[in-house]
Backbone as CSV, one residue per row, in Angstrom:
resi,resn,N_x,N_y,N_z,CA_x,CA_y,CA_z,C_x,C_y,C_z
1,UNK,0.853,-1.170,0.000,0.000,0.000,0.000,0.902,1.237,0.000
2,UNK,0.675,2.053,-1.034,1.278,3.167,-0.709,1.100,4.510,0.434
3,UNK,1.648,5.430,0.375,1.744,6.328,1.218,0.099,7.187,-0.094
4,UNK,-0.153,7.102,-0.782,-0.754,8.482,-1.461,-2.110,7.718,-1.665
5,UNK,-1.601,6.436,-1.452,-3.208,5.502,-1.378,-4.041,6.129,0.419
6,UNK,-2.550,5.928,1.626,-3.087,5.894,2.837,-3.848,7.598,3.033
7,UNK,-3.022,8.607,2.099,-3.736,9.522,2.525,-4.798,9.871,1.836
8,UNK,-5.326,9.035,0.561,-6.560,9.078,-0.172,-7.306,9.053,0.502
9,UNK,-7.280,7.732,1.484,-8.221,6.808,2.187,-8.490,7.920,3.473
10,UNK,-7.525,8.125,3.858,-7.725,9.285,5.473,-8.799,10.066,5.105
11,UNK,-8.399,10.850,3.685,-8.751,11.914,3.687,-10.798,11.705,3.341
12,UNK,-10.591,10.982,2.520,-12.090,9.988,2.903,-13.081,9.950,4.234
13,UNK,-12.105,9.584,4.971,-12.730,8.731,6.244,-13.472,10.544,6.990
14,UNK,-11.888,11.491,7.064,-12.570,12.705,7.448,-12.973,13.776,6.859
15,UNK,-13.294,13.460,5.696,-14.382,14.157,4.836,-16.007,13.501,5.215
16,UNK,-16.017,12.161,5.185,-17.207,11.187,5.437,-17.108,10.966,7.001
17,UNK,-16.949,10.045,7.291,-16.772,9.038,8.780,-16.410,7.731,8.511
18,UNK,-15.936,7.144,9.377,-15.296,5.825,9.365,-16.393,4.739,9.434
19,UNK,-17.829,5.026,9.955,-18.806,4.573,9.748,-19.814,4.490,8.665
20,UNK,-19.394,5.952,7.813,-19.826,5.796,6.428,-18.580,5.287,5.303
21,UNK,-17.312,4.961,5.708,-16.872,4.582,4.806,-16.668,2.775,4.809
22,UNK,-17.187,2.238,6.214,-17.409,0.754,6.161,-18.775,0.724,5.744
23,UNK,-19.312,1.622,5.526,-20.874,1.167,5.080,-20.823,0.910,3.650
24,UNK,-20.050,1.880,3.075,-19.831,1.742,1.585,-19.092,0.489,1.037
25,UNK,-18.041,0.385,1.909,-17.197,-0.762,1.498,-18.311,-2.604,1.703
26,UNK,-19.419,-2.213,2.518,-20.097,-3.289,2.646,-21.322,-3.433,0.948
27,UNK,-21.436,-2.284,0.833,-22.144,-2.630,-0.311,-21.350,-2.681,-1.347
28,UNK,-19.990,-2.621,-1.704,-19.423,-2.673,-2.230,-19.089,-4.118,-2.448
29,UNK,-19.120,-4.507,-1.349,-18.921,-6.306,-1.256,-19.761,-7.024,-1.869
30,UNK,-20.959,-6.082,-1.267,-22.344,-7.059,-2.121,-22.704,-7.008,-3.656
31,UNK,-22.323,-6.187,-4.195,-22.282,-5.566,-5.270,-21.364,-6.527,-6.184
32,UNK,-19.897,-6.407,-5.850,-19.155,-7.458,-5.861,-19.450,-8.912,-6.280
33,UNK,-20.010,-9.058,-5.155,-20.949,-10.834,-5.093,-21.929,-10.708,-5.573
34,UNK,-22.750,-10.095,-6.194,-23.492,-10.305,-6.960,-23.549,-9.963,-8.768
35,UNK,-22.344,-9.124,-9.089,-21.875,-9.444,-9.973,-21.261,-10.380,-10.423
36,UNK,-20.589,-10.951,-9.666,-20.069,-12.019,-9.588,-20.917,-13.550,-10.022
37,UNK,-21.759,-13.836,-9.316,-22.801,-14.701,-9.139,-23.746,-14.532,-11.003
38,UNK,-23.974,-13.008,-11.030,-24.549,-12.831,-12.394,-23.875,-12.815,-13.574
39,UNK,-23.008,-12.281,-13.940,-22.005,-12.180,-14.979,-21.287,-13.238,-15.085
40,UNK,-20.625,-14.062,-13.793,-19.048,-14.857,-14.251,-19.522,-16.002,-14.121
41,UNK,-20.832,-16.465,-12.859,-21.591,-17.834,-12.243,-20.391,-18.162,-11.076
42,UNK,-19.791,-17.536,-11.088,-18.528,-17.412,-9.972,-19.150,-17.703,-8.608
43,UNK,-19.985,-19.109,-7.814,-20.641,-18.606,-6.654,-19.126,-19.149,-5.735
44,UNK,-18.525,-19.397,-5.802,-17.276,-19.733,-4.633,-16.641,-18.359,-4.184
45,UNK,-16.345,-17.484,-5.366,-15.791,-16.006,-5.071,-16.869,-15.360,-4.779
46,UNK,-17.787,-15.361,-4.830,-19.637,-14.713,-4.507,-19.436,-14.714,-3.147
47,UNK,-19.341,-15.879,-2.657,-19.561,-16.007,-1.227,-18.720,-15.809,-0.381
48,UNK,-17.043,-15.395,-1.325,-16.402,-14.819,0.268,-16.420,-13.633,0.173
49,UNK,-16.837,-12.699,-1.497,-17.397,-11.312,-1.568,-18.300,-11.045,-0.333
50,UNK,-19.484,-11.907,-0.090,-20.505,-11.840,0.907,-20.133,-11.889,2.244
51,UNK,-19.042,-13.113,2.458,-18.879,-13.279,4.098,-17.896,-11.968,4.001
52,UNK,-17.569,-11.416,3.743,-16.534,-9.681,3.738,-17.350,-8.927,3.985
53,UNK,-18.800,-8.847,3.219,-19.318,-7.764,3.664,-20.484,-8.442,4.699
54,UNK,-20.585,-9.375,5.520,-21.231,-9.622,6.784,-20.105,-9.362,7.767
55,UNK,-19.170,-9.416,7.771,-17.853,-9.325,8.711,-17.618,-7.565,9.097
56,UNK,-17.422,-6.711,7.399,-17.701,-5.379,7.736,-19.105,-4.954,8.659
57,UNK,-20.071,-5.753,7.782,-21.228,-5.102,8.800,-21.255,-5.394,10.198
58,UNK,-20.577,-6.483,10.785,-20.459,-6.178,12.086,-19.727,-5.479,12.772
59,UNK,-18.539,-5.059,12.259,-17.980,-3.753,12.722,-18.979,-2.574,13.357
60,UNK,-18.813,-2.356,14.329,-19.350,-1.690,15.063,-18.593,-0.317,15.207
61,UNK,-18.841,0.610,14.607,-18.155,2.213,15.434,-18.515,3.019,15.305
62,UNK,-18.286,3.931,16.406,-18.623,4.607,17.327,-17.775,5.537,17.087
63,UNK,-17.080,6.500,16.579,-15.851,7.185,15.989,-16.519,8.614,15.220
């Protein structure tokens, strides 16, 4: 990871919140897996797209 990636991402988090930027990254997952599932029939990569974004959604914060 670079240094100009980490301050992309910062600058993200405190423009948004760290709670809206795991929210995004969760539909991003799903999105993911379900392209996946539709376009490629890919359901093995579908489903760890999915368990990623059940794992983000339990992230909990408070930040």
């Amino acid at each position: 990871m670079t240094k100009e990636y980490m301050d992309s991402l910062e600058s993200i988090v405190e423009q948004l919140t760290l709670a809206a930027v795991l929210e995004m990254l969760e539909r991003i997952c799903h999105k993911k897996a379900e392209n996946l599932r539709t376009h490629w029939q890919d359901e093995n990569s579908a489903k760890l797209w999915e368990k990623a974004a059940r794992q983000i959604e339990q992230i909990n914060i408070d930040v």
